[in-house]
N, C-alpha and C positions, 0 to 999 in steps of 0.2 A: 504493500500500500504506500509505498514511499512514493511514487510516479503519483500517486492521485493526492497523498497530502503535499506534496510539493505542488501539485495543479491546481488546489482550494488556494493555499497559500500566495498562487501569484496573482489569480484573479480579485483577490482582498486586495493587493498592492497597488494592484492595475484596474482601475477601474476606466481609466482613458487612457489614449494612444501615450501620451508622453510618460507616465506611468511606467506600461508595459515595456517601453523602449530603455527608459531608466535601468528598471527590474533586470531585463535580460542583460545586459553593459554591465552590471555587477555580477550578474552567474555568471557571464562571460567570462569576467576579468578573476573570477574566483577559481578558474579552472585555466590560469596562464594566459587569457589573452590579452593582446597590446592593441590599443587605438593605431591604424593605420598611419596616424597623421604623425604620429611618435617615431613612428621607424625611417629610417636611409633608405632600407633597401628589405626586401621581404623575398623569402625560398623559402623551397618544399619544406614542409614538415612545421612552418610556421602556422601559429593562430590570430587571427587580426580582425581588425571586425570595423566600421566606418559607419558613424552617424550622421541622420539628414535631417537637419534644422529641427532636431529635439523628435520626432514624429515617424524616420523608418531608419532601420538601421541591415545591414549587412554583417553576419559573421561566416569568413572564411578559414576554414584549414588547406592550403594547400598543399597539392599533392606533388607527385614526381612527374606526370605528364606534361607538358606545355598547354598554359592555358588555350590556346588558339584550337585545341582537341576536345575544348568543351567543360563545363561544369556543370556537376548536378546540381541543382538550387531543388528547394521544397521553399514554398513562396506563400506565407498567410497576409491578412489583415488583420491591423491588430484596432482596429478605430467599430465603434458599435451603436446603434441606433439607441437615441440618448434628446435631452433636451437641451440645448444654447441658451444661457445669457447672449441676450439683446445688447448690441454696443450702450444705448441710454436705458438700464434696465429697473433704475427703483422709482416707482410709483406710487400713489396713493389716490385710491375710490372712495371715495362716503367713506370713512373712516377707515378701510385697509389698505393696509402697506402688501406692494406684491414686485417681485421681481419680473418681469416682460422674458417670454422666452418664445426661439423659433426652436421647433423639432428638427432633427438630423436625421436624417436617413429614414425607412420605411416603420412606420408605427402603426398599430392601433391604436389611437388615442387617448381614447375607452378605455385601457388598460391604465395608462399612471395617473389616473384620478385616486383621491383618496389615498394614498399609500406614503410612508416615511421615505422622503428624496434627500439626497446630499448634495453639494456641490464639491466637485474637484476641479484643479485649473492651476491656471496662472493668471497675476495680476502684472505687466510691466508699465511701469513709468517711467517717465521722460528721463530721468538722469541714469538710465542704464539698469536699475536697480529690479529686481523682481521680488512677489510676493507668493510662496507656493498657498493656494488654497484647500483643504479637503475639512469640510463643515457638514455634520449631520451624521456623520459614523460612529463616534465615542456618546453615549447617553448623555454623557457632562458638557456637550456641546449645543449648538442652536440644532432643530432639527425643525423638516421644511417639509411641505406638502401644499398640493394642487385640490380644490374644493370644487364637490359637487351638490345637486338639489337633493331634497330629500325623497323618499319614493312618494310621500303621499299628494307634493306639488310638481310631480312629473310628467302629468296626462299626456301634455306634450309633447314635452322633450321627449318620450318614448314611444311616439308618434313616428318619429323617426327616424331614418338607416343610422346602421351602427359605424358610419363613416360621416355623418352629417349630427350627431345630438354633443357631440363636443368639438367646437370648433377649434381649430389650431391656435389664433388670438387669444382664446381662453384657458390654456396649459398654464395660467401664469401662476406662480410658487407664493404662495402667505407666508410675510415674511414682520407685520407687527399689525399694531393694534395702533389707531390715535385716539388717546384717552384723553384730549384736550379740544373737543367740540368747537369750540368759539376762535379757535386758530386754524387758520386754512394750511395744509398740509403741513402740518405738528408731528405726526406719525412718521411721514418719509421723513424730516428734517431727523425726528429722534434718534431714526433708523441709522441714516447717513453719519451720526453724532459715534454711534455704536461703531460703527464699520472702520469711523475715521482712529477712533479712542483704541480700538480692540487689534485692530490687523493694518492700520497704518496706509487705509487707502481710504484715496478720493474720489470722489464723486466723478471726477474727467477721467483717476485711471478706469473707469470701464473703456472708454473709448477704446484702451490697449491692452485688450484684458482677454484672456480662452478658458471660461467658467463653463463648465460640462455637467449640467442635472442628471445624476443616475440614482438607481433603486439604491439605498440605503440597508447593511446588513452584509451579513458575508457570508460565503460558499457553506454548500449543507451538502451532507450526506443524505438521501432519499430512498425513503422508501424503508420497513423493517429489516430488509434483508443487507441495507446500504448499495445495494446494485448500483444505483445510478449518484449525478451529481445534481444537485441545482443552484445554479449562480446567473449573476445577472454577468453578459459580455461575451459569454459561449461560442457564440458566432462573432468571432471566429478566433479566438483566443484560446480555446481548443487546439487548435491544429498548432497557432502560435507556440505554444510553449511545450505540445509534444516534438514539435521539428526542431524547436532551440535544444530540449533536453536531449534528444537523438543527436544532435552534434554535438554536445559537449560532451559526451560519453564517448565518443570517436574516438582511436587512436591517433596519432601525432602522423602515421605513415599510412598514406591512401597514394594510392595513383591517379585517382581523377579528383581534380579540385572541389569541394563540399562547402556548400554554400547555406545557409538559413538565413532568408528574404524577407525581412519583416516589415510591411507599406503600411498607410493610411491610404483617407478616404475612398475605400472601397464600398461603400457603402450610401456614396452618394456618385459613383459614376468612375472612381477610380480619378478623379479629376486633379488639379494643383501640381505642386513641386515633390508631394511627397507622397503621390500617386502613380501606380502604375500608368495612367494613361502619361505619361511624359515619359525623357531620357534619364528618369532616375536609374533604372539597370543600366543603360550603357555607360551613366555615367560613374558609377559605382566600381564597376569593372574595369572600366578604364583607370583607375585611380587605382587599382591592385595591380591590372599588367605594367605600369609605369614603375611601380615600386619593383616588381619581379623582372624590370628590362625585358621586359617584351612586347610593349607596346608598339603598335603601328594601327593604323586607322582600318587597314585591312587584316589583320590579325585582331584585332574586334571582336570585326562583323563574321570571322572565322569560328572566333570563340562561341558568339552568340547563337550562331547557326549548328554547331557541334555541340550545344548543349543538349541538355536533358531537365524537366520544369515538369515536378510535381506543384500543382494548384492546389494549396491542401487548404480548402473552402469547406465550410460545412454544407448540407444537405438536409434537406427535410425527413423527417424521419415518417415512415407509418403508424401513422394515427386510426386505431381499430373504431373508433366513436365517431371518425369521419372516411370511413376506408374507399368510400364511391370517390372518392378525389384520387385516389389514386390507381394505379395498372399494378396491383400485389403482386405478380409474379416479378416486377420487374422494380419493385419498390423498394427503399431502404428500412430494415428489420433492426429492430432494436437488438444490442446486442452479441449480434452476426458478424461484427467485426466490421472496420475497417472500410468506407464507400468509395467505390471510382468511381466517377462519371463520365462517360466518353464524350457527351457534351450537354450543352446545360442549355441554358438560351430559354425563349419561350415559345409557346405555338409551331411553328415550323423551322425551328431551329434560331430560331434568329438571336445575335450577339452571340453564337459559339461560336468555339475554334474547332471543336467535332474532332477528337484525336483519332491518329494515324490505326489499323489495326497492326500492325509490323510491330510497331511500341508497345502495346495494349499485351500483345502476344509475350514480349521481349516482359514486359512487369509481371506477368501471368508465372512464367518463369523463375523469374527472381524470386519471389515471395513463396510459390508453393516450394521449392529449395528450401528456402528462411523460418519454413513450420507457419507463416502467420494466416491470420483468418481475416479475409475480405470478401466483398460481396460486388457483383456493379447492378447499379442502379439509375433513373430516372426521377425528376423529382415529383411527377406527379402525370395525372392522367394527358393525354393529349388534348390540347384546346381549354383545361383546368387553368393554366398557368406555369411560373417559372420565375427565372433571374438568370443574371448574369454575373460571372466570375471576372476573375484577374487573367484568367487562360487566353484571351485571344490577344489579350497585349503582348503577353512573351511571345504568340505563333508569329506574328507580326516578324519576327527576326527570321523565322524558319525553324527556329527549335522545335523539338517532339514536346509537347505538354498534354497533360491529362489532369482533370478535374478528380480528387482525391483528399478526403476527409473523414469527419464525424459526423452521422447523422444527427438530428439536434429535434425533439420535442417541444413546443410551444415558442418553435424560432421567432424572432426578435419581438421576442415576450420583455417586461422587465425581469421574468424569472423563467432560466431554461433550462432543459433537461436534457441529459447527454447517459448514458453506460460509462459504467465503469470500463466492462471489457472492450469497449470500442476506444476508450480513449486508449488504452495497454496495446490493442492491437497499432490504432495511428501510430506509437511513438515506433512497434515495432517493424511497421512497413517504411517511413522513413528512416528506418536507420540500415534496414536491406538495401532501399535505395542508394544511401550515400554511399553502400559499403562494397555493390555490387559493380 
């Protein structure tokens, strides 16, 4: 159980991308590795690892090959569907104080009403200086939540859809009380007085500020038997931290360079600086063959194209209370180990990379060799729905990539559920991966 209390334990630390990127830079660095930007020069047998603006990070061992022959990368996100502070977010209504927030990535809305939220982040102001925040996790702290009607003044609102009775303007966080009626916004001033007194920010630093509302509470064991886990961040932090803990168990001597690719916003398109959808990989890479003297612009696009790109994204798991959503023979089973996806997309494929069967064949291979237990699967019935992964950004280069994770229950829930044995199997197929 050490793989899954180490897995509870990183998801309590990481509740956001900077967090998780944090987190791993220290297990990194606890198992011998050196920041990139530290070293002259880097060879085989080195571990090195290269951060992108707090948010995705690379850790490399490389091997004795020449990189321009390719690297395996296993490639998560580590960024998760979550509420934003508003650049101008303290306000005050008829007497409440409320933080302003826009949703990230795909929610039911419906879901974080009523429940204990925290905030985590960063506050930066103008003179270089930063403010870490994590508020509403320790009891002896402020703790925060979003207000609903009550059922018996609901006729309405339950009138209708369950995508329309809570608008997104209205996720806002209760954050004080103005107990001084005869003074026009007494509440937010007291609030702001608080915030100023307590943590040493101003009213303008929100302007420069990455405040991330999430489910408040840390990683459970579920269920009598403890089978499974339940935390909030799953998707895709899961995969994150069995593919980091798979390489840092590696040994020092591989022949093919071994990489754990850790991005943000995938979750809203893969988009920014510290998304797949940009030159983050090549730039990445580029910045280890320069250190290893091997770079050339065509030695690259060599490398990139000889690679090898586990997707290791989660997947929807089979749900028996809703099973008409899904093709069961061809569904992911709780449990069963381990999910591929040969491609993902929605409806008619669309947004996949649709992997290679030559590759498919070649993983098939390596793993049943390795003892491990996997399954492939689809995320749900044809015409049901879908998403898209990180996968077609790596094919983009020519690499083989396949969609490959944990399947995930009550996905981008505030609270998700994954197996035990699936997350044991994930870390065990990536590490056949790197090893094979």
């Amino acid at each position: 159980m050490d793989l899954i209390n180490g897995y509870k334990n990183f998801l309590d630390n990481g509740k956001t991308e900077r967090e998780c990127i944090s987190s791993a830079v220290a297990m990194a660095e606890e198992k011998g590795f050196r920041n990139l930007d530290s070293c002259r020069e880097a060879k085989p047998g080195d571990k090195v690892y290269i951060v992108n603006s707090g948010k995705a990070a690379a850790l490399f061992i490389i091997g004795s090959k020449p990189l321009d022959e390719g690297i395996r990368f296993v490639t998560s996100h580590v960024d998760s569907p979550r509420l934003d502070l508003k650049m101008k977010p303290v306000y005050e209504k008829e007497g409440l104080v409320y933080f302003n927030t826009h949703y990230y990535g795909g929610i039911k809305k419906y879901q974080w009403v009523t429940h204990p939220l925290a905030i985590h982040g960063v506050v930066c102001r103008k003179d270089g200086s930063k403010v870490t925040v994590v508020l509403g996790e320790d009891e002896m702290s402020p703790s925060f939540c979003i207000s609903d009607i009550l059922p018996h003044m609901a006729q309405e609102q339950m009138k209708k859809t369950a995508g329309e009775f809570i608008p997104g303007e209205n996720l806002d966080l209760v954050i004080g009380l103005n107990l001084n009626a005869d003074e026009k916004d007494a509440g937010k001033k007291k609030i702001l007085n608080i915030i100023r007194k307590e943590y040493e920010i101003e009213e303008e630093d929100f302007l420069s500020a990455e405040l991330e509302v999430v489910p408040a509470g840390r990683a459970r064991s579920l269920g009598f038997d403890s089978s499974m886990v339940m935390a909030y961040g799953q998707d895709d932090r899961v995969c994150a931290y069995t593919s980091l803990q798979a390489l840092l168990d590696l040994p020092s001597e591989l022949e093919t360079t071994a990489c754990t690719l850790l991005v943000d916003k995938e979750e809203i398109g893969s988009t920014g600086m510290s998304g797949m959808d940009s030159e983050l990989i090549a730039n990445l890479v580029s910045e280890l063959m320069d250190k290893c003297g091997q770079y050339s612009s065509l030695s690259l696009r060599r490398c990139l194209k000889q690679s090898m790109m586990l997707s290791s994204d989660v997947t929807a798991a089979y749900d028996p209370l809703n099973g008409d959503l899904y093709d069961k023979d061809n569904a992911s089973i709780m449990g069963k180990g381990v999910s591929f996806e040969k491609y993902t997309g929605s409806r008619g494929k669309s947004g996949s990379s649709d992997a290679n069967p030559e590759f498919i064949a070649w993983l098939r291979k390596t793993l049943d060799e390795a003892g491990v237990s996997y399954q492939m699967n689809e995320m749900s019935r044809v015409d049901v729905g879908g998403g898209g992964t990180i996968a077609k950004f790596a094919a983009r280069y020519g690499m083989n990539v396949i969609d490959c994770g944990v399947c995930v229950l009550s996905m981008h829930s505030p609270w998700e559920i994954t197996a035990v044995h699936d997350i044991e199997s994930a870390y065990s197929a990536y590490s056949a991966f790197y090893k094979a």
